[in-house]
N, C-alpha and C positions, 0 to 999 in steps of 0.2 A: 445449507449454510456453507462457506466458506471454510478451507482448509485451518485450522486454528492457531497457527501461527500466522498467517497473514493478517497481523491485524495492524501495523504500523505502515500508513501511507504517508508519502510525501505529495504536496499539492503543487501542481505546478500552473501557475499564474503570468500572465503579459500583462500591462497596463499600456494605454491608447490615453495620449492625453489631447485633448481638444482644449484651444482657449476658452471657449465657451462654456462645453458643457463637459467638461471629462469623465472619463466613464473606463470600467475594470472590466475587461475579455477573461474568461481562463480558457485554458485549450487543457483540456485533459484527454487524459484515457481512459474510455467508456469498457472495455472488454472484461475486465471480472466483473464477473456477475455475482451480485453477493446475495439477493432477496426478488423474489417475482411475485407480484399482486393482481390479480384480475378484478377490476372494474366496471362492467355492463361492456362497452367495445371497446374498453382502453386495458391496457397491459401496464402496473407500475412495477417499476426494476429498477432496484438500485443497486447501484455500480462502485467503486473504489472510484469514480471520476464524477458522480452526482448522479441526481437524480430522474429516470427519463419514464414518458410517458408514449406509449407506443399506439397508435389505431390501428386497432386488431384489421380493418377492414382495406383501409391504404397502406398501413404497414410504415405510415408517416412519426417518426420521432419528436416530442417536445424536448427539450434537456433543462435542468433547474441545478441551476449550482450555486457555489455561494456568491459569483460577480452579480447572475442577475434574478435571484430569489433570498428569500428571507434563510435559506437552509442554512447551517451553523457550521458545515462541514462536507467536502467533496465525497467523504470516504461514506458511502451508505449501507449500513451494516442490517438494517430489517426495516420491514415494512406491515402495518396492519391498516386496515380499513375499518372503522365503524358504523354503526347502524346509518348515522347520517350522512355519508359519504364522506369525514371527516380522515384524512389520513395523516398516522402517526408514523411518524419515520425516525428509525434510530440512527445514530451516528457517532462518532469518535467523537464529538463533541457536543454530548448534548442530544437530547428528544426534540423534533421539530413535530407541529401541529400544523396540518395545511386544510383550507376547509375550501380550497381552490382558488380562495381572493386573498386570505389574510395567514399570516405566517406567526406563530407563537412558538419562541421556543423556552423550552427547561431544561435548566442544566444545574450544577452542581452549587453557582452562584447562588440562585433566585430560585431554588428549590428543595424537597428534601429528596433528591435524585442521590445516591449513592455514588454515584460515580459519572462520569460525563462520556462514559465508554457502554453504549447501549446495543447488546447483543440479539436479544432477539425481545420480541414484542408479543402478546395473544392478549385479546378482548374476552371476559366470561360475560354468559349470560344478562348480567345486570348493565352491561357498558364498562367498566373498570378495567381498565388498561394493567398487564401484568406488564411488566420490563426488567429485563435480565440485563444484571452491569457484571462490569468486572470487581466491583464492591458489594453482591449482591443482589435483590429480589426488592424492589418495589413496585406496589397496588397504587392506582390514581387512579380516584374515581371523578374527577372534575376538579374538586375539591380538594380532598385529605390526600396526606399522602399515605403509607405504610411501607415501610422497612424491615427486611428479615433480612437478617445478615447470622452468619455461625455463632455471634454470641447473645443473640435473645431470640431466636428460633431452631428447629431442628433441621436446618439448613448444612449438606455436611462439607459444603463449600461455596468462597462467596463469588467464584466466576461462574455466570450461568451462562451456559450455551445454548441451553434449545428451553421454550417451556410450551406445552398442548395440554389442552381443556378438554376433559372428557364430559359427556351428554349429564353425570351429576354435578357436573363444577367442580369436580376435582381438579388442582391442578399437577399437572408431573413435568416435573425441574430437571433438566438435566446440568449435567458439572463437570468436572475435572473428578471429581472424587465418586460418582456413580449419583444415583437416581432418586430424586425427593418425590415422596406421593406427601399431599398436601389437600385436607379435603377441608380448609377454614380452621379445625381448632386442630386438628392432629397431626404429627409429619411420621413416616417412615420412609429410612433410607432403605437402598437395595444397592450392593457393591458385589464385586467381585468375590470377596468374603462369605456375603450369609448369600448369596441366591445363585441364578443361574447366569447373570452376566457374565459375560467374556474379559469383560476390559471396566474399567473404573472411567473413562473417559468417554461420556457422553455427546453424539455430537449431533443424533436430531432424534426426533419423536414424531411419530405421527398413531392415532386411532383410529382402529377400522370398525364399522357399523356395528360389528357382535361389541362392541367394547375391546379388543387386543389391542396391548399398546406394541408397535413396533422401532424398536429401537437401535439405531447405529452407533455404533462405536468405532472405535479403533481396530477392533481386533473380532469384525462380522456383525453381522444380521441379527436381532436377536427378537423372538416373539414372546410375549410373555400378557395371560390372562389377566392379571391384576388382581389377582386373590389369592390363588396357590402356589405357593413358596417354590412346590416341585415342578410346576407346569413353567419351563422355560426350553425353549427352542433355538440354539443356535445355526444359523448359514453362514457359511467361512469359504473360501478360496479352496479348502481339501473334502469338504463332506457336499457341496454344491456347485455350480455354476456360476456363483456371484463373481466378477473376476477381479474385483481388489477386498482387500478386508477393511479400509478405511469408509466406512458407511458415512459421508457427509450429508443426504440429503435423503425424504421419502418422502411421496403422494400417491395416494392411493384412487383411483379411478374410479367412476360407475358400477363397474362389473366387478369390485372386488380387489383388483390388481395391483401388485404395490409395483412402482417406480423407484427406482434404489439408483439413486448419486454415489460414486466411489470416487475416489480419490488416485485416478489414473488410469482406472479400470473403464471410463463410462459410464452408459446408465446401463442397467440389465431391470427386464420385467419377469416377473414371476405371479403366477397367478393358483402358488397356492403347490401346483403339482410340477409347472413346467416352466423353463428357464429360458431369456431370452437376452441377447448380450447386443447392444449395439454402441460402436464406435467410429472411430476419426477412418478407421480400414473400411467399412462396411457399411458407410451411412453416411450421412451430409453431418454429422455434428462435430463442431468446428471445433473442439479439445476434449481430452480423456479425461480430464480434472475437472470434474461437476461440482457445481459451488449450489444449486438451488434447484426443483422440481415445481413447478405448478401447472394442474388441471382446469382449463378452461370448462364451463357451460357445454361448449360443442365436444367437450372429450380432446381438444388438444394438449397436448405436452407441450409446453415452454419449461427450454431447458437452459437452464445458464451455465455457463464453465469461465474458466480463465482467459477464455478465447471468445469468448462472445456470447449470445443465445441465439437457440434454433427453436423451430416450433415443428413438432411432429404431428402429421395428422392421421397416423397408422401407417402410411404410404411416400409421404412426400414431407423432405426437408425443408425448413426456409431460415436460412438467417438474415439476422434483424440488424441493423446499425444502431447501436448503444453508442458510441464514442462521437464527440463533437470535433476530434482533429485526427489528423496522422499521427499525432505523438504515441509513438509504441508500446512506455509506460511510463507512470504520473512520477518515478524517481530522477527528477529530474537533478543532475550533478553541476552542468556546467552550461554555460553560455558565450557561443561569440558572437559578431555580428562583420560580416563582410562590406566591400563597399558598396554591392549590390543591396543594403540590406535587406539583405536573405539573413536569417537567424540559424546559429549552427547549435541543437542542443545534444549535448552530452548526457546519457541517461544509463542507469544501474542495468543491467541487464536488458536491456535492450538496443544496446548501439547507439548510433548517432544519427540525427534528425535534420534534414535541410526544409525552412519554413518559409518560403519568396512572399507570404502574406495573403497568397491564396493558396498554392499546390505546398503538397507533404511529398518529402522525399526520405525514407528509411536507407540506411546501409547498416549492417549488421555482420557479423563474423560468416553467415552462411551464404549470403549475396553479394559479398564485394571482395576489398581486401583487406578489411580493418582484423585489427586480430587476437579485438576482443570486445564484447558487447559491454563490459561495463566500461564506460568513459568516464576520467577523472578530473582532464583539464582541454580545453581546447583554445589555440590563441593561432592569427592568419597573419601572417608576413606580406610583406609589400609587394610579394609575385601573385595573391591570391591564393596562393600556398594554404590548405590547414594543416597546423600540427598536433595531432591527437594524444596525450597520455592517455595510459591505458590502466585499467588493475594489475594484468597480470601479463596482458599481450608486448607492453615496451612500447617506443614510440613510431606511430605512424603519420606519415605526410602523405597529403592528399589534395592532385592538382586540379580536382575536376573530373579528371580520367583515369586517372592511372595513380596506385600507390606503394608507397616505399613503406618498410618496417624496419624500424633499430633494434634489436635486440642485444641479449644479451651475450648470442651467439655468433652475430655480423658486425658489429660495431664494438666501440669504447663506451656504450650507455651500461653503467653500473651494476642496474637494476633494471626487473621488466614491469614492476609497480612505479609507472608515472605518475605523482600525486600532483605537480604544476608546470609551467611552462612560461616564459617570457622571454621576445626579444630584442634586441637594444637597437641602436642607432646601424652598427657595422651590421645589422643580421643577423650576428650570432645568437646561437639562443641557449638559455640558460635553462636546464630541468633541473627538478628536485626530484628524488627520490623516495620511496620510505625504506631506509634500513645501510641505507651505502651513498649518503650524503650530496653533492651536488655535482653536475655534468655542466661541463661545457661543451659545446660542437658549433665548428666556423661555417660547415660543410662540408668538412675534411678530415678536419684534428679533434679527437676529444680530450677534454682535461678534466679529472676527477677531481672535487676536494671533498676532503672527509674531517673527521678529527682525527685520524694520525697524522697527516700528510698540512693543514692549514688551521686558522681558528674557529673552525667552522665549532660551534660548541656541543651540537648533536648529529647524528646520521639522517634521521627522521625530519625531513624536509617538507614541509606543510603550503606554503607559499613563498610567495616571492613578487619582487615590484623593482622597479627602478627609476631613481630619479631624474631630474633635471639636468645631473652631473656625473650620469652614469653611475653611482654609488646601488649596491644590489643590496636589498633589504631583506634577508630573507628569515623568514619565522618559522621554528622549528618545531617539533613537539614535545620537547620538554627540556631544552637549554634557551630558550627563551630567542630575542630577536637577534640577529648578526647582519651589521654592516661590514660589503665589503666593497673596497675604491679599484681591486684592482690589485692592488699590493698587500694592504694595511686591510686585516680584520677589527671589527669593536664588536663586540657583544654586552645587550645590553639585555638582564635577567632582571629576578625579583630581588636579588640584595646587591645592585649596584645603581639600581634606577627605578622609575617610580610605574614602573609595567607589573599589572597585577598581579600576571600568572605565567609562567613556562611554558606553557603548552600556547604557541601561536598560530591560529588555524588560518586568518587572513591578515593580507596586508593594501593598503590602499595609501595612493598617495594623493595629495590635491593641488590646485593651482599653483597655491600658497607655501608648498613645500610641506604643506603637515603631514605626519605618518599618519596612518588610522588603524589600530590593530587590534583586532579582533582575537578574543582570547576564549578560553574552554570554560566556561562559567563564574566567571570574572568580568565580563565586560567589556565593552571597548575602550582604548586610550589612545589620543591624540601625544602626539609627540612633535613642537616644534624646533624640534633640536636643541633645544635647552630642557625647557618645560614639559613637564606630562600632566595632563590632567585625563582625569579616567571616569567616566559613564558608565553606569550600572543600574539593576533595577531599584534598588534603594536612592542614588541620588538623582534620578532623568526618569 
């Protein structure tokens, strides 16, 4: 499974509109691996970008996501297979049911799902679907539902991370707060506290043939009989081999042998007596950070990480194409569009994206000269010019070839956190800041305004727009919106005008001269220089 905070994805979507028949593309990022399924010749994996179907034999990709399958959500957090080849697949939004032609999903709406945040999944004996939310433990058996949550079960937390089914139908939960054994009518926890656990944070389970459950946590290896309180076994980064103590992921082989996911460390096999560490230095596998472990019929290893999957077949690497575009990751921040249109996307950690609609062009902090991967704002001036904000890097301009950087140690830009960027009729262009107010720059001169120095009425610079008349509109995060001509500031908040909230995160202007301002859970409002009227989810 997947490092346990990465559980918030942003999706990132294109829409293609045809007269005729229009129709929604996504372009995501297939590379973390979050769950791998084997199928008779097909490999299912699901990704933080959707869901892909792999032939073991060509090594040929399907991808299903949400533009063009029934799936509820990009982000794919587990995968189970049942008797009838019916697969259930979790996700941040919702349980989907795929039976290969018809798509059912349950979610929090139309169900009695717990939570719309589905962790991991296992099938008992009888067909009954176990699923782990972040609201608990729900059984579906077709039909009924059942709900265990901490207060009408002995459930000793209600985020489940891992759950495995041992040969009596037992089931064992793991958590945030340590280890549910659950055989139908009884539960006992096992924490850090009363047993031999390491760590109270559960992050995968698996059972090997004698019955031993092996268990990862945060803080090692841990083996433990399932009966005797005393018989627990810990392997740690100081007593063994294992080379990280975040155990995210185990499969155990034919022969015995567990496969152990770490969390930066790779994967290391151990078979009991002896230790074997393979990574990104010494093996074709494509990241340290192992998100998922699955044993194929022929004894392959598919290995998923943050970086893609490979398949091990004792001897020889292979990685696989998970991802349906160049997009580097699904955080996607910002968008421009050139006259080429070539699309320029701005992405959290990842740098910046050139898309001509067939070829992907990545630039990044390590490959180019930008100089910084997370991108905040990006707008292209009438040379072709991009001009990049940045998190933390300040502003960079980019002709194609060659780039310039503003800091905050070469220039008059403020600040090295670019939160926006617009330019006006003369060229000049206008950033905002977060923390030290607004910049001007002709190409030459910079001009700071702040609140001591103008009527700027916050530091924290959120957006920015300009109109018809050159009037610069800019929305701040928590002194509400400020018009400025040039001369003359207006600021207009929540006790002078009818703008819902101070915190203004965008601003858009229209043909017609209307504001459109988009505020921090408040809604939008229209402003046509007199009037505001304001859209929210109660009244639109």
């Amino acid at each position: 499974m997947k490092k346990l905070t990465f559980l918030f994805i942003v999706l990132a979507s294109s829409m293609l509109c045809y007269a005729e028949n229009p129709q929604w593309l996504n372009f995501t990022n297939g590379n973390q691996i979050n769950a791998i399924v084997e199928e008779g010749n097909t490999m299912w994996v699901g990704t933080d970008g959707g869901l892909v179907s792999i032939d073991k034999t060509t090594g040929d990709p399907t991808f299903y996501n949400k533009a063009n399958s029934g799936l509820p959500d990009n982000d794919v957090t587990s995968i189970a297979i049942d008797g009838s080849g019916t697969k259930w697949i979790g996700t941040n939004y919702g349980l989907a049911k795929f039976d290969g032609t018809n798509w059912t999903v349950y979610d929090y709406s139309n169900s009695s799902l717990p939570s719309n945040s589905v962790n991991s999944i296992a099938i008992d004996g009888s067909g009954a679907k176990w699923i782990g939310t972040w609201h608990g433990l729900a059984k579906f058996d077709g039909t009924n539902w059942a709900v265990y949550n901490t207060t009408h079960s002995g459930l000793p937390d209600n985020w489940i991370t891992s759950i495995a089914i041992d040969e009596s139908g037992t089931k064992w939960i793991g958590t945030f707060v340590g280890l549910a054994q659950f055989d139908g009518t009884n539960w006992t926890v096992y924490n850090k506290s009363n047993s031999g656990l390491p760590n109270d944070t559960i992050a995968s389970i698996a059972i090997d043939e004698s019955g031993n459950k092996w268990i990862g946590t945060e803080n090692g290896l841990t083996k433990f009989n399932g009966t005797n309180l005393t018989v627990w076994t810990t392997y740690n980064t100081t007593n063994s081999d294992l080379p990280d103590n975040y155990v995210t992921s185990i499969a155990i082989d034919g022969s015995g042998d567990k496969w152990i996911g770490t969390w930066g460390g790779g994967v290391a096999k151990f078979d009991g007596t002896n230790w074997a560490v393979y990574n990104t230095s010494n093996t074709g596998l494509p990241d340290n950070y192992v998100t998922s472990i699955a044993i194929d019929g022929s004894g392959n290893k598919w290995i998923g990480t943050l970086g893609g999957m490979a398949k091990f077949d004792g001897t020889n690497w292979t990685v696989y194409k998970t991802t349906n575009s160049g997009l580097p990751t699904n955080y996607v921040r910002s968008i421009a569009i050139d006259g080429s249109s070539a699309k320029w996307i701005g992405t959290l950690t990842g740098g910046l994206a050139k898309f001509d609609g067939t070829n992907w062009t990545v630039y990044n902090y390590s490959k180019s000269g930008l100089p910084d991967n997370t991108i905040n704002s990006i707008v292209i001036d009438g040379s072709d010019n991009k001009w990049i904000g940045t998190w933390r890097g300040g502003l960079a301009k980019f002709d194609g070839t060659n780039w310039t950087v503003y800091d905050t140690t070469n220039s008059g830009l403020p600040d090295n956190y670019v939160t926006s960027i617009v330019i006006d009729e003369s060229g000049t262009k206008w950033i905002g800041t977060y923390g030290h107010g607004l910049a001007k720059f002709d190409g030459t001169n910079w001009t700071v305004y702040d609140t001591t120095n103008s009527g700027l009425p916050d530091n924290y610079v959120r957006s920015i727009a300009i109109d018809e008349s050159g009037n610069k509109w800019i929305g701040t995060d928590g002194g509400g919106l400020a018009k400025f001509d040039g001369t003359n500031w207006t600021v207009y908040d929540t006790t002078n005008s009818g703008l819902p909230d101070n915190k203004v995160y965008s601003v858009a202007i229209d043909g017609s001269g209307n504001k459109w301002v988009g505020t921090y859970g408040h809604g939008v409002a229209k402003f046509d220089g007199t009037n505001w009227t304001v859209n929210n989810t109660t009244n639109s």
